[in-house]
C-alpha positions as CSV (number, residue, x, y, z in Angstrom):
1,X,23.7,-16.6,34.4
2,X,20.8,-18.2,31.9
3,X,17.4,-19.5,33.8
4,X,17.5,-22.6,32.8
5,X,13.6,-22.6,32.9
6,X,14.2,-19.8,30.0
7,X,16.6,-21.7,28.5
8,X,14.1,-24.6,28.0
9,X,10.9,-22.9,27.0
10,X,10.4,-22.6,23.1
11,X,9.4,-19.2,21.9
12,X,6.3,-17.8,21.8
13,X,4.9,-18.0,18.3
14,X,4.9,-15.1,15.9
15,X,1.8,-12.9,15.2
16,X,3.1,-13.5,11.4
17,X,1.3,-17.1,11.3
18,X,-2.1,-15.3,11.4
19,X,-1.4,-13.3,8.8
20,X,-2.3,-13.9,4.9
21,X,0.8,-12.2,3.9
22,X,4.1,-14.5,3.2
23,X,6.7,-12.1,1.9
24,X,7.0,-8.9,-0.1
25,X,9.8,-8.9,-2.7
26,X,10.3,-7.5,-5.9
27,X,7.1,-5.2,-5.7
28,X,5.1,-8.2,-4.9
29,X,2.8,-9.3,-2.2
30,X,3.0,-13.0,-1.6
31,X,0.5,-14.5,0.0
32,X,0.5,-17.8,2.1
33,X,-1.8,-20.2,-1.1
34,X,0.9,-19.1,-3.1
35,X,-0.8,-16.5,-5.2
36,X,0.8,-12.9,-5.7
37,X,-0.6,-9.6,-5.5
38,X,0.2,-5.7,-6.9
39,X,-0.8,-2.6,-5.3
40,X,-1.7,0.8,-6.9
41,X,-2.1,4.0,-5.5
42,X,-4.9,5.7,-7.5
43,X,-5.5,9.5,-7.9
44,X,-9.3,10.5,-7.0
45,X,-11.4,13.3,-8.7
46,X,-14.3,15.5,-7.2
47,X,-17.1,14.0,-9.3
48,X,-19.8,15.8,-7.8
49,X,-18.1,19.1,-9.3
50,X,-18.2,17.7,-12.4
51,X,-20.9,18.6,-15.2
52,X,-24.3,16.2,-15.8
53,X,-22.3,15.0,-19.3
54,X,-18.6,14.8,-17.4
55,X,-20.4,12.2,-15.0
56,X,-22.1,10.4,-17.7
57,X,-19.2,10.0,-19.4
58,X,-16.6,8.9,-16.5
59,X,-19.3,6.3,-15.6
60,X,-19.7,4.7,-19.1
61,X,-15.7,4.7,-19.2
62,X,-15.9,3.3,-15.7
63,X,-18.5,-0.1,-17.0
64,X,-16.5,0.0,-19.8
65,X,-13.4,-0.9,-18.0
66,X,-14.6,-3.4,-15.8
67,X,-16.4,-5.2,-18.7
68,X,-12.4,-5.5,-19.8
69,X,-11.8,-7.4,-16.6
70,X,-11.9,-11.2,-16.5
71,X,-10.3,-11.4,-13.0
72,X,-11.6,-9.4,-9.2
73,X,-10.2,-6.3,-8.6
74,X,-10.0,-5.4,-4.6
75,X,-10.5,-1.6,-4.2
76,X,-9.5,0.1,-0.5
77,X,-10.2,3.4,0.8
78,X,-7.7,4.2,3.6
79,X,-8.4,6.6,6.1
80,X,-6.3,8.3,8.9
81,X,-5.6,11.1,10.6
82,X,-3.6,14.1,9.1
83,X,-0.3,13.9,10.6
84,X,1.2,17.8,9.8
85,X,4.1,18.2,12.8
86,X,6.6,18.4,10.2
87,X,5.0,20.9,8.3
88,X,4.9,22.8,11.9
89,X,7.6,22.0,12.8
90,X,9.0,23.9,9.0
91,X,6.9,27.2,10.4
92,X,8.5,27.5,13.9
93,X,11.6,27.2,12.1
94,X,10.6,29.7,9.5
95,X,9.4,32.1,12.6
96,X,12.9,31.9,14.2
97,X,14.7,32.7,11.2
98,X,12.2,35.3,9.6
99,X,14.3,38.7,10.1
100,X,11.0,40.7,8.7
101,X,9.0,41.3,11.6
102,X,5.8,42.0,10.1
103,X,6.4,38.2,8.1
104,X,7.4,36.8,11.5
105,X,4.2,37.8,13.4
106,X,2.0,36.6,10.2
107,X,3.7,33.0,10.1
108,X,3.3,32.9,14.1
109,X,-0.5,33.9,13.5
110,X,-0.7,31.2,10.4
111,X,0.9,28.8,13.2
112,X,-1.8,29.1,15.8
113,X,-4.1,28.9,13.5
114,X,-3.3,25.7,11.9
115,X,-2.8,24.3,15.7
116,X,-6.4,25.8,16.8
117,X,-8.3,24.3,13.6
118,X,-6.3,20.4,14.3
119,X,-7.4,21.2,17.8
120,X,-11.6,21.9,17.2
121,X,-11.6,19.5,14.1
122,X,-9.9,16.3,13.3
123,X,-8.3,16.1,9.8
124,X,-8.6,12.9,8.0
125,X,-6.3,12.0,5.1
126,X,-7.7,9.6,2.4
127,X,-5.7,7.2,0.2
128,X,-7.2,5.1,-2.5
129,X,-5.6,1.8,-3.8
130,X,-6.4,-1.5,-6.2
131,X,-5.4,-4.5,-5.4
132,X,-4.6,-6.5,-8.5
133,X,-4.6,-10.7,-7.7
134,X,-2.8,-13.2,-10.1
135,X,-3.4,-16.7,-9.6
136,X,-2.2,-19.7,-11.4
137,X,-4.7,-21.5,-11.6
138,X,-6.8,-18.7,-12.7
139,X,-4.7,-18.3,-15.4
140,X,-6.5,-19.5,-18.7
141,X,-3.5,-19.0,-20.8
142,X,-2.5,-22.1,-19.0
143,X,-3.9,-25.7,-19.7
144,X,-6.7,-27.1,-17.4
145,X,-4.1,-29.9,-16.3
146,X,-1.5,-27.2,-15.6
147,X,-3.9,-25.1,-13.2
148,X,-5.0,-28.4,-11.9
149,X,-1.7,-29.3,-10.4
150,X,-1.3,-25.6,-9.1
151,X,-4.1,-25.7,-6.9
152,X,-3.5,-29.0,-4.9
153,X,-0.2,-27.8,-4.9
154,X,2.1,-27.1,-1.6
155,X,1.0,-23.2,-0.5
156,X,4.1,-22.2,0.9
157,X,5.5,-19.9,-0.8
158,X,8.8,-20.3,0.7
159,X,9.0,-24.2,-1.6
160,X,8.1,-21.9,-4.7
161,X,10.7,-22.4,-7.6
162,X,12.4,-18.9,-8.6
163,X,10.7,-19.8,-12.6
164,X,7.8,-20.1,-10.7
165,X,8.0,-16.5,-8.7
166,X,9.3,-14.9,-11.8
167,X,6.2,-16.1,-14.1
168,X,3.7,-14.8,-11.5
169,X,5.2,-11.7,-11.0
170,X,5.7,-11.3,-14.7
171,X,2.1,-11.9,-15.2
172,X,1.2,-9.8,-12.5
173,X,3.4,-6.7,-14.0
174,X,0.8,-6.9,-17.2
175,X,-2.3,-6.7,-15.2
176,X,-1.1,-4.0,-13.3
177,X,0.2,-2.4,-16.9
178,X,-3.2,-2.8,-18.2
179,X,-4.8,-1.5,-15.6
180,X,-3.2,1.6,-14.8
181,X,-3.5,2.4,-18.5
182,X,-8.0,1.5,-18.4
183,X,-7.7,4.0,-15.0
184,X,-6.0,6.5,-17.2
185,X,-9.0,6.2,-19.7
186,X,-11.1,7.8,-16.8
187,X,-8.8,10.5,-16.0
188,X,-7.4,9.4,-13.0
189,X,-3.7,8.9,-12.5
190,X,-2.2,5.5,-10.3
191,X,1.5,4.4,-9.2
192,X,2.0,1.1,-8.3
193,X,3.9,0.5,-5.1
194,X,7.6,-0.8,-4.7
195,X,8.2,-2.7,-2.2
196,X,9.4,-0.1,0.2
197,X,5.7,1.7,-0.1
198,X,4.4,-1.7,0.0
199,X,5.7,-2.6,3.8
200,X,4.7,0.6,5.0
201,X,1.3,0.2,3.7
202,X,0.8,-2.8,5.7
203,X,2.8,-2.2,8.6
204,X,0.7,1.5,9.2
205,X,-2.9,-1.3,8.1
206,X,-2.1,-3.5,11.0
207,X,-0.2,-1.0,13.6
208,X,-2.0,2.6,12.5
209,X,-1.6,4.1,16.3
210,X,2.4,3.0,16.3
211,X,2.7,3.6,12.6
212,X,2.4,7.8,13.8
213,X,4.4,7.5,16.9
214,X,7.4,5.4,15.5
215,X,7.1,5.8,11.5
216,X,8.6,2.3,9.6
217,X,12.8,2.5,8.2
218,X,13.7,2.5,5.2
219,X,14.4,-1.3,4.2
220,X,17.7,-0.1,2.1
221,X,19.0,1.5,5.3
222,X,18.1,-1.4,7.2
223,X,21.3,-4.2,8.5
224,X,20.0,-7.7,8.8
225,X,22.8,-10.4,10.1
226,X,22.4,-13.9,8.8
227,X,23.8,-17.1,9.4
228,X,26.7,-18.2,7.3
């Protein structure tokens, strides 16, 4: 039988509302004032084992390319804990099978030595990544009256037209082009993120304890039932 008490009380309201984030479709980050965002995962080089003239020259390229800019760029270091139990997981299983004793003993060794060092020292992973903004109404191809009407504009993004979505995220596919190519002037290589990478990004940002303990599905694999 229902509680009619639960019956009649309204749910409690989703931690979503606080967030800036609206949707992510398409390899796009919507956010809640309607603008959209990209996100590229950027390579990283060991500058200090560089030569005097190497560093010279990756920091002229590096002023260069941001004198090319005409809009904020949003760089993010991410840091977290290595997370190897697959990989040891891969060695006891290699152990078990491993009909050479000599190799057996060596990868049991390797084993407890990879656990001992995780044990004494904590291993931090780092990821870099550019977040690249388009706005409409910082858009200068567009008329002042056009960018006018974009800012006092409703900000939900759920009332955007589809033409409206599809320009953004057209523009927003040229600045990520454009930049990727300026970071490949300094010898680093980027990816931008689909929208798969994209949800796991920010679901292990805001839940980085759960993200280890119960890692995010695939959204293909994923069964959502809706109303007809």
């Amino acid at each position: 039988m229902k509680n009619k008490k639960l019956a009649g009380s309204k749910p409690a309201n989703s931690s979503q509302k606080y967030l800036d984030i609206a949707a992510i479709q398409d390899d796009v980050v919507i956010l809640n004032d309607g603008t959209v965002r990209g996100v590229l995962l950027i390579s990283s080089i060991n500058f200090d084992l560089k030569s005097e003239d190497e560093q010279k020259a990756i920091i002229g390229a590096y002023v260069g390319f941001l004198n090319t800019l005409d809009y904020p760029l949003q760089v993010v270091v991410q840091s977290r804990p290595l997370n190897i139990d697959d990989y040891l997981e891969k060695l006891k299983k290699s152990e078990k099978e491993q009909t050479n004793e000599l190799l057996r003993m060596q990868i049991a060794d390797y084993q407890q030595f990879i656990s001992e060092l995780l044990t004494l020292e904590k291993i931090m992973s780092k990821k870099f990544f550019i977040t690249v903004p388009y706005s409409e109404a910082g858009n200068k191809k567009k008329n002042f009256a056009t960018r006018l009407s974009s800012v006092f504009s409703t900000a939900k993004v759920i009332k955007l037209s589809r033409k409206r979505f599809a320009e953004s995220a057209a523009e927003l596919d040229k600045r990520c082009s454009f930049i990727e190519a300026g970071l490949s002037s300094l010898g680093l290589s980027s990816q931008r993120l689909d929208t798969q990478a994209l949800i796991e990004l920010y679901y292990n940002s805001y839940n980085p304890d759960l993200f280890q303990k119960q890692p995010l599905e695939d959204i293909n694999k994923l069964k959502v039932e809706t109303d007809v």
